[in-house]
N, C-alpha and C positions, 0 to 999 in steps of 0.2 A: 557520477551521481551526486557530486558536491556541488553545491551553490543554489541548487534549485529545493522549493518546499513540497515537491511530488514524490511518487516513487511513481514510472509505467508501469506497463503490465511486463517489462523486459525485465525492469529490474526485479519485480517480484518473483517473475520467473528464476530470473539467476540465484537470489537470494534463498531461496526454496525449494530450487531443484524440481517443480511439477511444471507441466507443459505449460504452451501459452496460454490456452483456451482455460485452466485450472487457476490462470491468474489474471484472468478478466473475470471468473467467476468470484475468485478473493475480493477483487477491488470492489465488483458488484454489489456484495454484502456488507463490506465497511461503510462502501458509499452510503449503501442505506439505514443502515444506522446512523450517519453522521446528517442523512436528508432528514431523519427522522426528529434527530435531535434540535432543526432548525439550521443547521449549518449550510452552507455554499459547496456542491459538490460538483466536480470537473469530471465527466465521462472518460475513462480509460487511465485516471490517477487517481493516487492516493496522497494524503499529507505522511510523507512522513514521520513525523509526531506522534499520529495515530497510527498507523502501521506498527509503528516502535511497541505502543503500548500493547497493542491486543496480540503481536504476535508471538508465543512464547521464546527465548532464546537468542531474538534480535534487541540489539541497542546500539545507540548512536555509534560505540566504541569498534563493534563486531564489524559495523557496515563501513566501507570506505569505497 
């Protein structure tokens, strides 16, 4: 999961423990906030960055 600025839907999955289908829907919703906000969104990832923020619990330190 290191080197890249995404997270998939795999790793959200692992990171969270919900199925896959629960973390295409996660990604879905960030996505769209982040389309909302004007930004560049990539179907079926996440910026890490953003992930970080809005997910309670996770941070750079926890994830490896």
């Amino acid at each position: 999961m290191q080197g890249t600025l995404y997270y998939t839907a795999a790793d959200v999955q692992k990171m969270t423990g919900v199925s896959r289908g629960k973390a295409y829907k996660i990604i879905r919703e960030l996505n769209n906030e982040l389309g909302q906000k004007g930004f560049i969104v990539i179907a079926g990832k996440i910026p890490k960055q953003f992930f970080n923020e809005r997910c309670y619990g996770i941070s750079p330190q926890t994830v490896s």
